[in-house]
Structures are given as structure tokens and as C-alpha cells.
C-alpha positions in Angstrom: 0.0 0.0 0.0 1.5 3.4 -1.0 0.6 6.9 1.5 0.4 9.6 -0.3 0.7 13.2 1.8 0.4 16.4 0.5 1.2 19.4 2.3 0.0 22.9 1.0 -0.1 26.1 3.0 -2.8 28.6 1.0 -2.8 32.3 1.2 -5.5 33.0 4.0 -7.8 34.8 1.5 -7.4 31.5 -0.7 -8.9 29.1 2.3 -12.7 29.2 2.1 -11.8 28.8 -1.7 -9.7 25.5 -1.4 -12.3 24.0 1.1 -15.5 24.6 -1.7 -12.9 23.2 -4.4 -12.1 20.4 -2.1 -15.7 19.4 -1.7 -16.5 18.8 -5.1 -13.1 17.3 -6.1 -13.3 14.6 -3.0 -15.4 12.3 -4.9 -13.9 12.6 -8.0 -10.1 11.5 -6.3 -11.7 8.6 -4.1 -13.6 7.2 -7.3 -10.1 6.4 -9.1 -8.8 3.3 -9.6 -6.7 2.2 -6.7 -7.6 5.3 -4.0 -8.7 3.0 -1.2 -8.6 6.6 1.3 -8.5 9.9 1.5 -8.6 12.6 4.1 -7.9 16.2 4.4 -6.3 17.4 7.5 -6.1 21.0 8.8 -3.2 21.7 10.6 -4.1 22.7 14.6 -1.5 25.4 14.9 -1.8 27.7 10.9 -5.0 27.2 9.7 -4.3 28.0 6.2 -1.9 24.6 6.2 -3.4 21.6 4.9 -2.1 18.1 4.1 -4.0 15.3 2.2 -3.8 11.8 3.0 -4.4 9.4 0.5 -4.2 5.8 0.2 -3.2 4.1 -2.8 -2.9 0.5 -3.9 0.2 0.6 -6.1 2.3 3.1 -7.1 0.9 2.4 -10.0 -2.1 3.5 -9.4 -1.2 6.9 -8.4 1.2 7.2 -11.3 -2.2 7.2 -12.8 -4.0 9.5 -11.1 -1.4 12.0 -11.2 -1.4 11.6 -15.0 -5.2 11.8 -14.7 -7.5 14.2 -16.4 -8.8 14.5 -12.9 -5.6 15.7 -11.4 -5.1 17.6 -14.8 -8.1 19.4 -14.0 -7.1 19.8 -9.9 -4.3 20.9 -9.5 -3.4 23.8 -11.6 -6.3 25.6 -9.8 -5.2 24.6 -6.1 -1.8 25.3 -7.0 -2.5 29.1 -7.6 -4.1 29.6 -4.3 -0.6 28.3 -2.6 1.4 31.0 -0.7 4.5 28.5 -0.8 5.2 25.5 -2.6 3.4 22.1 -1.8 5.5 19.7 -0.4 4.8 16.0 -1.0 5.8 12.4 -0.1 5.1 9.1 -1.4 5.3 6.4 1.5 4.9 2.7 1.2 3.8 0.9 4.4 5.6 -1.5 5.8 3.4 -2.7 8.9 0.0 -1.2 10.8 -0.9 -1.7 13.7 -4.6 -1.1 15.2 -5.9 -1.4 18.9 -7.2 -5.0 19.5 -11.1 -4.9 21.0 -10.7 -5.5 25.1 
């Protein structure tokens, strides 16, 4: 399984903007081939940070996406409500671990 995290701080105007984009985009990222998850995460401490989460299959898979007319269509518009450059890492998990029921 590959994690894929995306960190973008926006300009403070830009916020509300992103969040309404975000909305609408959502179902069109979780509906491609090999997303299994996705969150978006507001950083506690600047609200105008943001990171997604995503959860691919392959790397494959979000090779694909990120060649996608989706993400064609995404993120040219996100990226010019940035303040600074999005930073990004591609992780692939090598063990999880979840609470066992009591």
C-alpha cells in the first residue's frame, strides 16, 4: 500500500476557496482506480496549512491519477491559491498496527 501526503499552506484569502474546491473534487479522487482513502487534514497550529492523505494500492495507481484528467483538472487551480510550494511524499507501508477490541 503506497501513502500519499500532500502538504499545501494557502494564502489566508485563498482558504474558504480551497475547502469549496475540495468538496466537489473529493469524490472525483476517491472514485479512481486504486484510491482506497482519503482525508484532508487542517493543521491545529496555521489554519491556512493543509495536508492530504491518501491511500493508494500501487504506485501504479497513483502514477495514474497523477497523470489523470482529474488531477489535470485539480491541481493547476489549487496550486495558484498556494502561498508557498506544496510539499509531498510518497510512502509505502511496511506494517500497521490497530488497537485490539478489550
Amino acid at each position: 500500500m503506497i501513502i500519499r501526503l500532500v502538504r499545501m499552506t494557502f494564502r489566508a484569502e485563498a482558504v474558504d476557496r480551497f475547502l469549496t474546491l475540495f468538496e466537489d473534487w473529493r469524490h472525483r479522487i476517491i472514485a479512481m482506480p486504486g484510491c482506497t482513502h482519503l482525508e484532508l487534514l487542517q493543521d491545529i497550529d496555521d489554519p491556512r496549512v493543509f495536508t492530504t492523505y491518501s491511500q493508494w494500492r500501487t504506485l501504479e495507481d497513483l502514477d495514474r491519477y497523477r497523470g489523470s484528467e482529474v488531477f489535470a483538472s485539480v491541481w493547476p487551480v489549487v496550486k495558484s491559491l498556494f502561498e508557498a510550494p506544496a510539499e509531498a511524499w510518497s510512502n509505502e507501508t511496511l506494517h500497521r498496527m490497530e488497537p485490539q477490541a478489550t
